[in-house]
C-alpha positions as CSV (number, residue, x, y, z in Angstrom):
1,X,69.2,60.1,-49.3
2,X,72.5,58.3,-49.4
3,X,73.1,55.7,-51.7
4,X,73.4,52.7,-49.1
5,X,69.7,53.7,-47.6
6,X,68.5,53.6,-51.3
7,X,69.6,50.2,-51.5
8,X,68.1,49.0,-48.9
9,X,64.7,50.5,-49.3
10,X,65.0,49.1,-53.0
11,X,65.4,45.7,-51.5
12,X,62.5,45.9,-49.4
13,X,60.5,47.4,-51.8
14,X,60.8,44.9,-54.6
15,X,60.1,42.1,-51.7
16,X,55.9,43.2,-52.1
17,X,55.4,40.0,-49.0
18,X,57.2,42.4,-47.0
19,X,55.4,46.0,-47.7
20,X,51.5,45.9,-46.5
21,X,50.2,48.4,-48.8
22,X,46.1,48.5,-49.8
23,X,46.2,50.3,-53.3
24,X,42.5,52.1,-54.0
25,X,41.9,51.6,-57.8
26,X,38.1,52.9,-59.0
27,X,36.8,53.2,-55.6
28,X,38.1,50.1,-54.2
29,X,41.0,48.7,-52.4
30,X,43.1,46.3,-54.4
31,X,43.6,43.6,-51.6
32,X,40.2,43.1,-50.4
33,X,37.9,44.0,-53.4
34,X,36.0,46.2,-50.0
35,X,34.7,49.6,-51.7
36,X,37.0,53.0,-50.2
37,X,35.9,56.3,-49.8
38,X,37.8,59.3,-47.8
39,X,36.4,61.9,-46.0
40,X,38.9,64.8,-44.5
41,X,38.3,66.5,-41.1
42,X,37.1,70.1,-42.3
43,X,36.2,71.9,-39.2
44,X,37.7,70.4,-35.8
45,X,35.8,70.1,-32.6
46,X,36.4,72.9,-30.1
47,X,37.3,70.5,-27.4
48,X,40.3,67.7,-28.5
49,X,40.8,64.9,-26.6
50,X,44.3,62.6,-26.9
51,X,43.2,59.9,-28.7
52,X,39.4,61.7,-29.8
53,X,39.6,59.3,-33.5
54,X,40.0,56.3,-31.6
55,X,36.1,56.5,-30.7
56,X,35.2,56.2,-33.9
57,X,36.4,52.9,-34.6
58,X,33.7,51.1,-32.4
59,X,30.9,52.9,-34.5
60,X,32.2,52.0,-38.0
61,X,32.4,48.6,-36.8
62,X,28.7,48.9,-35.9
63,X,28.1,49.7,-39.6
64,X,30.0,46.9,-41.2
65,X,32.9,49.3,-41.7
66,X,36.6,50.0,-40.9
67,X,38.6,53.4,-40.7
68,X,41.8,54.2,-41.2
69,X,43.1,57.2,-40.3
70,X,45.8,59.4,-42.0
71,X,47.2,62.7,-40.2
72,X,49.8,64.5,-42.6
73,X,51.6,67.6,-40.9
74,X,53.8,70.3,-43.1
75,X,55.3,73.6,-41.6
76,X,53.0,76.3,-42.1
77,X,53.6,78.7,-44.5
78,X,52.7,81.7,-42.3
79,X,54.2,84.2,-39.8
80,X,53.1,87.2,-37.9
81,X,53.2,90.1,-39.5
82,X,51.8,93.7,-39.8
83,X,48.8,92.3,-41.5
84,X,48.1,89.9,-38.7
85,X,48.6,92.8,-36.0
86,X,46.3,94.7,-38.3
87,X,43.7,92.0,-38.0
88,X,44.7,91.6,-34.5
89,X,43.5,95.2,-33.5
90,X,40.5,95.5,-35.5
91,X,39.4,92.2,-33.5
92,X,40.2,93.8,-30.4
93,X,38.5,96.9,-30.8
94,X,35.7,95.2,-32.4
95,X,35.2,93.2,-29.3
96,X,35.2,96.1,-26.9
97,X,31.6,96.8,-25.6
98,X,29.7,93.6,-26.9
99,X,27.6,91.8,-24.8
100,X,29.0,88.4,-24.0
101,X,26.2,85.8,-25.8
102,X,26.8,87.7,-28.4
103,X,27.2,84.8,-31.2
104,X,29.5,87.4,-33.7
105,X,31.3,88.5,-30.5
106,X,32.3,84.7,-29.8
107,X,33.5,83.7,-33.5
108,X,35.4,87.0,-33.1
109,X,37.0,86.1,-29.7
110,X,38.0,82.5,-31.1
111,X,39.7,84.1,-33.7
112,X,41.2,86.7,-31.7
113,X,42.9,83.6,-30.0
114,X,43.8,82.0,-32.6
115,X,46.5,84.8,-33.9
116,X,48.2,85.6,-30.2
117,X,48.8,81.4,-30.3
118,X,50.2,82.1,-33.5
119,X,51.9,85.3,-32.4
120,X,53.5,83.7,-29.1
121,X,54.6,80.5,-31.1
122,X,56.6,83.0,-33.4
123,X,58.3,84.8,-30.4
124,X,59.0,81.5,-29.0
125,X,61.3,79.5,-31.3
126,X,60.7,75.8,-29.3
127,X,57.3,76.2,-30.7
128,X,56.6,75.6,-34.3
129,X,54.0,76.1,-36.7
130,X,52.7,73.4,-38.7
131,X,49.6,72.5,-40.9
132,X,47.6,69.7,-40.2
133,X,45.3,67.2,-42.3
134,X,43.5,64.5,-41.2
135,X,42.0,62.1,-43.5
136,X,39.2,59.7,-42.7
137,X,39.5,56.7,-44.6
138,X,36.2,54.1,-44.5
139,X,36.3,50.7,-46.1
140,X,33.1,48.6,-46.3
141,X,32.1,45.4,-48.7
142,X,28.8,46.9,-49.3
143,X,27.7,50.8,-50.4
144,X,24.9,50.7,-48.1
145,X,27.3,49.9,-45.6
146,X,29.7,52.5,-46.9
147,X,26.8,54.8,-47.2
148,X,25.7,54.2,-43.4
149,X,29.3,55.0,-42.0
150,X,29.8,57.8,-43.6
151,X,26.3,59.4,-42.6
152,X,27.4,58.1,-38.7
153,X,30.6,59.7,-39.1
154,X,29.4,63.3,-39.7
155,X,26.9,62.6,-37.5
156,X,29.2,62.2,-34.5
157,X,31.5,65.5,-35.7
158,X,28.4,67.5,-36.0
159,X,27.1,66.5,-32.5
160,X,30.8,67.3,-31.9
161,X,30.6,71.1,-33.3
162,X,32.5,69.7,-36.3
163,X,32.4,69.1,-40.2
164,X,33.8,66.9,-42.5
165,X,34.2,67.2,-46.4
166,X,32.7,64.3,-48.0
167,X,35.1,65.4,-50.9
168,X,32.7,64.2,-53.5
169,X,34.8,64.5,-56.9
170,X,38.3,64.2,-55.3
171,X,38.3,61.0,-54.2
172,X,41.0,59.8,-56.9
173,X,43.7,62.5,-54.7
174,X,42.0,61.8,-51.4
175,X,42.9,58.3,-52.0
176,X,46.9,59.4,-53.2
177,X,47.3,61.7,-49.8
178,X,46.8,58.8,-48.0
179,X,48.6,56.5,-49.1
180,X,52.1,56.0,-47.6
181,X,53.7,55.9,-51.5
182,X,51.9,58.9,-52.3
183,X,54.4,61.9,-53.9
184,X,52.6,65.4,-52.5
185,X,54.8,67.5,-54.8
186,X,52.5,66.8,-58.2
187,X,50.5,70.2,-59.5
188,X,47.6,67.4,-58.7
189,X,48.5,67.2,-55.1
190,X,49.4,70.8,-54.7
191,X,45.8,71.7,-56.0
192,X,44.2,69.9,-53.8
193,X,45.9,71.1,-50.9
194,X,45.5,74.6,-51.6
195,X,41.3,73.9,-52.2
196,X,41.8,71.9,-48.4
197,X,43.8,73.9,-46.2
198,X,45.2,72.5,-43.5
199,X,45.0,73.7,-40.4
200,X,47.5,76.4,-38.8
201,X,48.5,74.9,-35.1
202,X,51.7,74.5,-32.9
203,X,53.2,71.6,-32.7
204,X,52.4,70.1,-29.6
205,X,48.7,71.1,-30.2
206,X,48.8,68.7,-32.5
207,X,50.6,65.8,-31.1
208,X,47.6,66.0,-28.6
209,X,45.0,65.4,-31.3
210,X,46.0,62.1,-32.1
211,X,49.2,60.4,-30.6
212,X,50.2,58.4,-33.0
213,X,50.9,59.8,-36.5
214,X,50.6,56.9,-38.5
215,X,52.5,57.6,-41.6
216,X,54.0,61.2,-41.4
217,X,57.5,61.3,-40.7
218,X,58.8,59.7,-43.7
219,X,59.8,62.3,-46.7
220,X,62.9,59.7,-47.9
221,X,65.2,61.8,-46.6
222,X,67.8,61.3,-43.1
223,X,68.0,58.4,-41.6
224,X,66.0,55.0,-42.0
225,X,64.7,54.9,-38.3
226,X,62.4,51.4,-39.1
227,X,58.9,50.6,-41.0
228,X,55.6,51.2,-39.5
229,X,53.5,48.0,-37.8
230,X,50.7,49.3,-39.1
231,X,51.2,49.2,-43.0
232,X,55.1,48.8,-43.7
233,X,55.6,51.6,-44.5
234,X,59.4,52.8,-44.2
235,X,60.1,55.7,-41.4
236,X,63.1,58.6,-41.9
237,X,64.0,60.9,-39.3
238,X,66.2,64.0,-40.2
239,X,68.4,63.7,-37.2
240,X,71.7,65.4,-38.6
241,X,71.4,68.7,-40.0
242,X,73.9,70.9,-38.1
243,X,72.1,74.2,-39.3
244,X,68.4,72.6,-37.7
245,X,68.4,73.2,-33.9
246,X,65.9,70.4,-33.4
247,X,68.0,68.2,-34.6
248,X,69.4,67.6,-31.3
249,X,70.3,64.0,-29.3
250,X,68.3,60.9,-29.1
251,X,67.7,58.7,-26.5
252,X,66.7,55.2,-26.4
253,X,65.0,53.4,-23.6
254,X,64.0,49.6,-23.2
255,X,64.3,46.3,-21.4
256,X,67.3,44.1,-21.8
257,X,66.3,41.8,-24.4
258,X,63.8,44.1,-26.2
259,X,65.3,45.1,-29.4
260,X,67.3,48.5,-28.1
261,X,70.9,47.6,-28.7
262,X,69.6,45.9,-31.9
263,X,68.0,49.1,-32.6
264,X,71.0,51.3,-32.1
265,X,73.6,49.1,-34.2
266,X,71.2,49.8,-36.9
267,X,70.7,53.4,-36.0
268,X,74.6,53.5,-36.2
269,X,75.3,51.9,-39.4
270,X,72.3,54.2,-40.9
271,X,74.4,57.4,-39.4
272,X,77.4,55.5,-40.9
273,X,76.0,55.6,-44.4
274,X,75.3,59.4,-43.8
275,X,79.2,59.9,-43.5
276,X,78.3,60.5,-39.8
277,X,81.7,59.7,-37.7
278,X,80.5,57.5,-34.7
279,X,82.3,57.1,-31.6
280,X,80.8,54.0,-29.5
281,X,81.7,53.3,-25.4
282,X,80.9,49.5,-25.4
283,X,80.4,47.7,-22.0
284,X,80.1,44.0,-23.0
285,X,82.0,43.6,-26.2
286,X,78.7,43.5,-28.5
287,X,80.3,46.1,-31.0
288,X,82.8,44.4,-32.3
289,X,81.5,42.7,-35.2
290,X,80.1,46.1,-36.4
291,X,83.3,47.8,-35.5
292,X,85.5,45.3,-38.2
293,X,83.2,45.2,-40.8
294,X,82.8,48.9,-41.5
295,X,87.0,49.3,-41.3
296,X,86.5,51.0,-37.8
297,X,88.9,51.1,-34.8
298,X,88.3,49.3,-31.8
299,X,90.0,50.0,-28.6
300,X,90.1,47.6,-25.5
301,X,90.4,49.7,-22.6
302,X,88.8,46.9,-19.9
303,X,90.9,47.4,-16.9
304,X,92.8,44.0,-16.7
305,X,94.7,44.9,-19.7
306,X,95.7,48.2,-18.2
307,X,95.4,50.5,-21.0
308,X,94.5,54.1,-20.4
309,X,93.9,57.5,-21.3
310,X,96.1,60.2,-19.3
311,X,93.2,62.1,-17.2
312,X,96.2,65.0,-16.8
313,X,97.1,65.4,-20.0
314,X,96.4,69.3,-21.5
315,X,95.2,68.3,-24.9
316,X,96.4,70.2,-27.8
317,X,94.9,73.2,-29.3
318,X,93.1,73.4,-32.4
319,X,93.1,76.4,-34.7
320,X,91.9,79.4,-33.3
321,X,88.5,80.2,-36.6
322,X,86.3,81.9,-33.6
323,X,85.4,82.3,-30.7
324,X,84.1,79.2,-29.7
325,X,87.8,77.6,-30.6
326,X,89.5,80.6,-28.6
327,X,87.3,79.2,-25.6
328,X,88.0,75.8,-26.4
329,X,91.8,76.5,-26.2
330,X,91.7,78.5,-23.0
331,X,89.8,76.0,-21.4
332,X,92.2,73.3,-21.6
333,X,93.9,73.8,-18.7
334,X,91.0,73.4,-16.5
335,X,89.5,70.8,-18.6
336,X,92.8,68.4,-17.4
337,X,91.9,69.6,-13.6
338,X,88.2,68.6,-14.0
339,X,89.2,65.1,-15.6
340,X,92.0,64.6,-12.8
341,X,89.4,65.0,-9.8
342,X,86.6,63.2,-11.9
343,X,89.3,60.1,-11.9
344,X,89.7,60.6,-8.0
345,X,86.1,61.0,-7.5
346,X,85.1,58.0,-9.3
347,X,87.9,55.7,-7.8
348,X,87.2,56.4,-4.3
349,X,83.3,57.0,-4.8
350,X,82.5,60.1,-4.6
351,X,84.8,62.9,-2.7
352,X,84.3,65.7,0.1
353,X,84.5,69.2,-0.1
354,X,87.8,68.9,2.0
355,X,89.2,66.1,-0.1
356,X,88.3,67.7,-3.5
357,X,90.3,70.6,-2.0
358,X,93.6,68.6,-1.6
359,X,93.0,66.5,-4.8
360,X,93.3,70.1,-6.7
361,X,95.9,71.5,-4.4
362,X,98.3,68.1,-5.8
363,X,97.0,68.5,-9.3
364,X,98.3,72.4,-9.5
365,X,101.5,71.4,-7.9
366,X,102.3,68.9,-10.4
367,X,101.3,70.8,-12.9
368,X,103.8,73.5,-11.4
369,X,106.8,70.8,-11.2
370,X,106.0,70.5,-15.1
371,X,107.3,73.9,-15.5
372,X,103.6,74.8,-16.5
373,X,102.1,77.9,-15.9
374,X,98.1,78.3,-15.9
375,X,98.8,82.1,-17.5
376,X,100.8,81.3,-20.7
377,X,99.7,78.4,-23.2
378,X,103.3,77.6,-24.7
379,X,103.8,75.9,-21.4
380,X,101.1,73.5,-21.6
381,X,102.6,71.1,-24.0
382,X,105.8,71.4,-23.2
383,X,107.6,70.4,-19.8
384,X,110.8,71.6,-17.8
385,X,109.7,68.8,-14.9
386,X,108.9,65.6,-14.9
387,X,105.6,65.2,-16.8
388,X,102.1,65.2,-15.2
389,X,100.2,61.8,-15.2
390,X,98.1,59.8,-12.6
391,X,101.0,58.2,-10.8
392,X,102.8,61.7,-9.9
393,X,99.3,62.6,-8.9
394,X,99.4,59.8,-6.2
395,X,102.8,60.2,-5.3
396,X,101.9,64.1,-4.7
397,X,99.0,63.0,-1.8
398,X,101.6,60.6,-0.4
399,X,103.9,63.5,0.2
400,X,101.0,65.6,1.9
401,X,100.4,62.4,3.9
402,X,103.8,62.2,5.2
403,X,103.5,65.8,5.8
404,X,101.0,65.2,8.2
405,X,97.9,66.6,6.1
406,X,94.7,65.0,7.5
407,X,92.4,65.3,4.7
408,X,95.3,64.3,2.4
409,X,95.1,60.6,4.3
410,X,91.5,60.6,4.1
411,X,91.6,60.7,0.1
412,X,94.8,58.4,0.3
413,X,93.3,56.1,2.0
414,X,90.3,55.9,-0.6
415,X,92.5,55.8,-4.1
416,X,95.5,53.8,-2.7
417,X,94.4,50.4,-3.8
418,X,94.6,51.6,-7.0
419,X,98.5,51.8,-7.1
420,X,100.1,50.2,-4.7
421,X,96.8,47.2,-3.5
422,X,95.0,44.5,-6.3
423,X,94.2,46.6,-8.4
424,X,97.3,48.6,-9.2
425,X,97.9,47.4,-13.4
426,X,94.7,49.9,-13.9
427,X,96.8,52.2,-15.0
428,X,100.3,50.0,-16.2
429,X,100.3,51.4,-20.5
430,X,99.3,54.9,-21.1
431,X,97.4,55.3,-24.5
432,X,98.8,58.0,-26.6
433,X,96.2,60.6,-28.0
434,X,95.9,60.0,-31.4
435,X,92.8,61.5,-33.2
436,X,91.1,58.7,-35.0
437,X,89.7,59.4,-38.4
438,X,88.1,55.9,-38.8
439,X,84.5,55.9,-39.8
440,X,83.1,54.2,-36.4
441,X,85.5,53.9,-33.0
442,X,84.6,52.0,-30.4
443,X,86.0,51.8,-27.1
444,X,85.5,48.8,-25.0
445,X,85.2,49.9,-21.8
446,X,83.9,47.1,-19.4
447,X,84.0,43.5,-19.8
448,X,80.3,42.7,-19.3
449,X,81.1,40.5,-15.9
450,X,79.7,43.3,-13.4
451,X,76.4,42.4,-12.5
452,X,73.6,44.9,-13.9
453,X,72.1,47.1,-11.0
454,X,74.7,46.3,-9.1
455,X,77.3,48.7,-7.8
456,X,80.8,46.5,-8.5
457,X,84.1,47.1,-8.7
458,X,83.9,46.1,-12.8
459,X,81.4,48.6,-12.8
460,X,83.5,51.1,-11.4
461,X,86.0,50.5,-13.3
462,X,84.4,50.7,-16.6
463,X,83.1,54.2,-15.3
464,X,86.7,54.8,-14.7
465,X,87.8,54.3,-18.4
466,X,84.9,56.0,-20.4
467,X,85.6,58.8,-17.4
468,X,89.0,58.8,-19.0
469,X,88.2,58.5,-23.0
470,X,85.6,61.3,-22.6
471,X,87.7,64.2,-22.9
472,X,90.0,62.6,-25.8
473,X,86.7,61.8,-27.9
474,X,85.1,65.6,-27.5
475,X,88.5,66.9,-28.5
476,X,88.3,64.2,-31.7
477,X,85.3,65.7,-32.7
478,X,86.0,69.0,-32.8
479,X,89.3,68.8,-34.7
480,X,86.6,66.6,-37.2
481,X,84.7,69.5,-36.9
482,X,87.5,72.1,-38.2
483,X,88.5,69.5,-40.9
484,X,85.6,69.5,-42.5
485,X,83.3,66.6,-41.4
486,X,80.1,67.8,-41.1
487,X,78.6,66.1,-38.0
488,X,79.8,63.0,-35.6
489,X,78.0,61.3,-32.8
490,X,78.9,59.7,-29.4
491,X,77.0,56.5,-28.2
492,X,76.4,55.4,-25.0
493,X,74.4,51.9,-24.1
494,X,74.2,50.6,-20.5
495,X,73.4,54.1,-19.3
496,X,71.8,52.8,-16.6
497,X,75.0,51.3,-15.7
498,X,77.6,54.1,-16.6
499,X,75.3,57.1,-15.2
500,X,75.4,55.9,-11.7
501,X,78.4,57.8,-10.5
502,X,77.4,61.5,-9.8
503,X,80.9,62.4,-11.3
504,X,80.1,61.1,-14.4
505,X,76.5,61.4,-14.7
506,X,77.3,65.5,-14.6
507,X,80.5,65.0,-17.3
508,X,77.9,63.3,-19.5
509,X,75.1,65.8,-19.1
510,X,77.6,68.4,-19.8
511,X,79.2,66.2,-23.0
512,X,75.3,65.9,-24.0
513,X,74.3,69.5,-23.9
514,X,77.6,71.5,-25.1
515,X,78.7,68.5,-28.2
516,X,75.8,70.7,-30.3
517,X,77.9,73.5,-30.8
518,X,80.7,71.0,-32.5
519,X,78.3,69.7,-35.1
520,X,77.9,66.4,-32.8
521,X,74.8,64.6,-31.6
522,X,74.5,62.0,-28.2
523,X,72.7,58.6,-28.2
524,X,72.2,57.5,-25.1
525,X,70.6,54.1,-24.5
526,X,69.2,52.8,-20.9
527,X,66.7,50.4,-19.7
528,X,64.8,52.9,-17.3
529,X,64.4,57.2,-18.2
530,X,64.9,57.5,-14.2
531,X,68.6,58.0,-15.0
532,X,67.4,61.3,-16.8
533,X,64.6,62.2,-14.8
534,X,66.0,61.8,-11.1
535,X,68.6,64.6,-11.3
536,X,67.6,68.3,-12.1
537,X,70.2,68.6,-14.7
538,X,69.2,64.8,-16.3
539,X,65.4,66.8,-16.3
540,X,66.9,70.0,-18.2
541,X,68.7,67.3,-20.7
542,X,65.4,65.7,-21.1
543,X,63.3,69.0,-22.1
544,X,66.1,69.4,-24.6
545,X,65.8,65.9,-26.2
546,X,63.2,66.0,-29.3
547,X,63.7,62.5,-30.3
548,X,63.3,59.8,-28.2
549,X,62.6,55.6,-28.6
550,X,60.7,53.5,-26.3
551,X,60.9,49.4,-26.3
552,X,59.2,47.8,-24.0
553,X,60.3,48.7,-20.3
554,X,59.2,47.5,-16.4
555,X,56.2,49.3,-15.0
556,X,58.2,50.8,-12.4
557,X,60.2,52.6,-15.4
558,X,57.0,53.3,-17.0
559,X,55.5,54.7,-13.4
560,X,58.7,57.2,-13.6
561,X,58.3,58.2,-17.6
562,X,54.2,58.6,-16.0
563,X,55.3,60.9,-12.8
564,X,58.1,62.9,-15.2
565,X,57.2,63.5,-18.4
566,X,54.2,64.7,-20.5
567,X,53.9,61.3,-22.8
568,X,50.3,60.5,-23.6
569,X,48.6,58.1,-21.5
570,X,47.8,56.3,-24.6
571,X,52.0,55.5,-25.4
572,X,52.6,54.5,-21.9
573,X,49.8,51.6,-22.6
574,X,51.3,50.8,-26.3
575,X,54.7,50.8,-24.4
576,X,53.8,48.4,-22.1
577,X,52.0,45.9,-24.2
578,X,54.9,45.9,-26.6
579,X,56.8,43.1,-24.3
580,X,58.6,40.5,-26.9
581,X,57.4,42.0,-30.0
582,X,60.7,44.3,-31.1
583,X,58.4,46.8,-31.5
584,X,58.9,50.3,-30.4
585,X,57.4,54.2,-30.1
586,X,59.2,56.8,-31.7
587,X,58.9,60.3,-30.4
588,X,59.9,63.1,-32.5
589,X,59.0,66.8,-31.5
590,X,56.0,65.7,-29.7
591,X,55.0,63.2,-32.3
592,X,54.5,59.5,-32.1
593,X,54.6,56.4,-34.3
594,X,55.1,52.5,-34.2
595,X,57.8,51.3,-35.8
596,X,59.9,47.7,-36.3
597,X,63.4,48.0,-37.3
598,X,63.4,45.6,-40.2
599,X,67.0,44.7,-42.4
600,X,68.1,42.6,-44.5
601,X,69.4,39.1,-42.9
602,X,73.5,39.9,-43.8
603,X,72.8,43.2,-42.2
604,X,71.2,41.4,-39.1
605,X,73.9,38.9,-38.5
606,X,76.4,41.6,-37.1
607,X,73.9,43.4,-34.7
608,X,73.9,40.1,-32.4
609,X,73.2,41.0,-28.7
610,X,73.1,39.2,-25.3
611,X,69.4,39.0,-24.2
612,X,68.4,38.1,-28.3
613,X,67.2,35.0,-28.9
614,X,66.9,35.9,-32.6
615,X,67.8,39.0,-34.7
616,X,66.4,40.5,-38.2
């Protein structure tokens, strides 16, 4: 953990108003004087139902009594082997020509099914292994009380086909493995979790026990993601390790208003502290603050000030270490294409098969009036003709127009407004492609004015220019990439708003999928999943996003994240009675927990956002 997040969990932590903690000292918690006593999950019922502990709240409370429960996971020290297969065929064979009430024959069967879950979640690396604990904690003023709890707890798991550990003389580590300062590396701690085994699952088996985690993500190291509502507790999220496949992109959804760009300014500055570099497409000129006071760059690309990124313009290679930079290289030429009928597409919105066929017909021949040559690289960079830009693009589909070309005066007629109508200073001062080495970048790309939900012509536009910055920023990273810096990340808020163009929605989806390989990570913000879960290829990037964030959102969101998605029933309801609290659900591999993201007041200050009425 970097030396910025150690400062601020120091602060917190030496505020003790701010960190809800019930220390158990002798048997009893510290707060409350109430007498403690833990009891851990020994033998889970056969049938799990989402949400199965949260029954047992009601019956404690019939006893005087609270619970608290603690789940830990830990990746399970096991594979499958040639001493599982051995076991594996003895089962079978064993099981071969018993009668089926045979009582040994079932135990045998369970077991049997136990190791092909584990052999399958081997073979298939999207499912993971892990060990789980669940810890039973009751709290009760009186021991009778405590006594009458515990005896209606084991009660209820052995009507259940269960078993719990009353863990008689271990109560002083009971007590440490659940609490959220515990350390788990002492020879104490090891001990006891080798005499209490876990037990072996897959992942999402395990998300399904209990949705919300309460307490297991945090191992101080990543990023500070925000402190749990239900004991303060402080939440870190490994979310940039380039050699972890998991540790993919992040998407955060919520209401206008609800904490979500809040959220991701402090999400950035915790990538920030990482030495993550963090490029930022800004629609409303909230990052600004942010942007100055880390030393970043930011770029005003709102159309009335014309400024622009060349959609033509072959970017230039980058050193040729392997394959995937030979690609990169080779690719270039069509990458400029793409971009050039991407611009067309989005100014006239959207483009037929018959005009995206003349819009690449005048891109090759001004590419061919450069003197370049689709075969041979040294001509890309270097011109004999006039060079290629957006205006000779134009002037190309003119000529066809005068020529008599049909389709060529359709697509004129959609894109001409742009350069010779109102709004023809979109493209009046050509940004040059520098490579920014700035920790954060930020490119304001809309001007906030365009009415959300709306389809505008500020809208448009400020598709129109992160369209354009798109292809400059992936190239950024990947010269990062070769120069050493280990991992960078794009953000985009407003997705909602950006993603509505088909054009770009696909350029993004591809951006979101393929920035992996180059050590890079996407953050997408939106107020609704729909602009994710409508699209087959928004569906795909969703199965491939292991960390998500949920504010409060509309029911008509929520009905979509319902329809689409496997998210407990149980976090669609905590989602939707989160309105106005700034509280919100993380999801991480199938796991859940409630968290607040809590900084200090300076910090606050800069993550000001319309919709707010009050930050920190």
């Amino acid at each position: 953990m970097l030396t910025a997040t150690k400062k601020l969990v120091k602060t917190w932590r030496k505020k003790k108003k701010h960190l809800i903690v019930n220390a158990v000292v002798n048997g009893r918690d510290s707060k409350n004087g109430n007498l403690v006593r833990v009891l851990q999950v020994k033998d889970y019922p056969p049938i799990i139902l989402a949400g199965y502990l949260d029954a047992l709240d009601s019956l404690m409370r019939a006893q005087g009594a609270t619970l608290h429960k603690t789940i830990r996971y830990a990746p399970a020290d096991i594979s499958f082997n040639w001493k599982m297969k051995n076991k594996m065929s003895r089962l079978q064979k064993s099981i071969e020509g018993q009668t089926m009430h045979d009582p040994a024959r079932q135990a045998e069967v369970e077991a049997l099914d136990t190791i092909l879950a584990l052999r399958d979640s081997t073979i298939q690396e999207n499912r993971k292994l892990v060990d789980v604990w669940t810890f039973l904690t009751i709290s009760a003023p009186k021991e009778h009380q405590l006594n009458a709890a515990e005896a209606t707890l084991k009660n209820w798991f052995d009507n259940m086909s269960g078993e719990l550990d009353s863990l008689k003389y271990e109560q002083l580590e009971a007590a440490r493995q659940t609490s959220v300062v515990a350390d788990l590396t002492t020879k104490d701690s090891e001990f006891f979790l080798k005499s209490h085994y876990g037990r072996v699952t897959t992942e999402g088996a395990a998300a399904r026990t209990y949705p919300m985690t309460r307490g297991t993500f945090s191992d101080d190291q990543g990023l500070y993601i925000g402190r749990r509502t239900e004991d303060g507790s402080f939440c870190f999220v490994n979310l940039c390790d380039p050699n972890d496949s998991r540790a993919q992109n992040l998407t955060v959804f919520g209401k206008t208003g609800e904490g979500k760009s809040f959220f991701m300014k402090a999400l950035v500055n915790s990538l920030l502290d990482e030495g993550v570099h963090v490029f930022v497409f800004d629609l409303d000129g909230e990052w600004r603050d942010l942007c100055e006071e880390v030393g970043g760059v930011y770029i005003d690309h709102t159309a009335n000030n014309g400024r622009y990124f060349e959609p033509l313009t072959i970017l230039p290679a980058i050193p040729e270490l392997d394959q995937e930079c030979m690609a990169y290289n080779r690719g270039r030429y069509q990458a400029a294409v793409n971009s050039g009928i991407r611009t067309l597409s989005l100014l006239a919105d959207g483009l037929s098969k018959q005009e995206v066929f003349e819009a690449g017909q005048a891109i090759r021949r001004v590419f061919v009036n450069a003197g370049i040559n689709r075969e041979d690289m040294s001509t890309w960079e270097t011109f004999t003709g006039e060079r290629p830009t957006i205006h000779r693009l134009f002037a190309e589909i003119e000529a066809e127009v005068e020529r008599g070309n049909a389709d060529a005066k359709k697509l004129y007629d959609k894109v001409k407004i742009y350069f010779i109508g109102i709004y023809d200073n979109m493209f009046q001062l050509e940004e040059s492609v520098t490579f920014q080495h700035a920790p954060l970048v930020v490119y304001k790309v809309g001007n906030g004015s365009g009415a959300e939900g709306q389809e505008d012509e500020t809208a448009k536009q400020a598709q129109l220019k992160m369209s354009m910055a798109i292809d400059v920023v992936n190239a950024n990273i990947q010269k990062l990439k070769f120069e050493g810096v280990y991992f960078s990340a794009v953000l985009v808020d407003e997705g909602q708003r950006q993603l509505k163009n088909p054009e770009l929605r696909r350029a993004i989806f591809d951006w979101y999928t393929a920035i992996r390989k180059w050590n890079g990570m996407m953050i997408l913000g939106s107020n609704t999943p729909a602009i994710m879960l409508d699209t087959a290829e928004g569906v795909g990037m969703w199965e491939n996003t292991n960390v998500r964030v949920y504010f409060f959102m509309e029911q008509s969101a929520i009905r979509e994240l319902a329809r689409n998605s496997d998210v407990p029933e149980e976090i669609q309801e905590r989602i939707s009675q989160n309105e106005g609290s700034r509280k919100f659900i993380l999801e991480y591999h199938k796991r859940y927990d409630e968290l607040f993201m809590d900084v200090p007041a300076s910090e606050a200050a800069l993550y000001k956002t319309r919709g707010l009425k009050k930050t920190g």
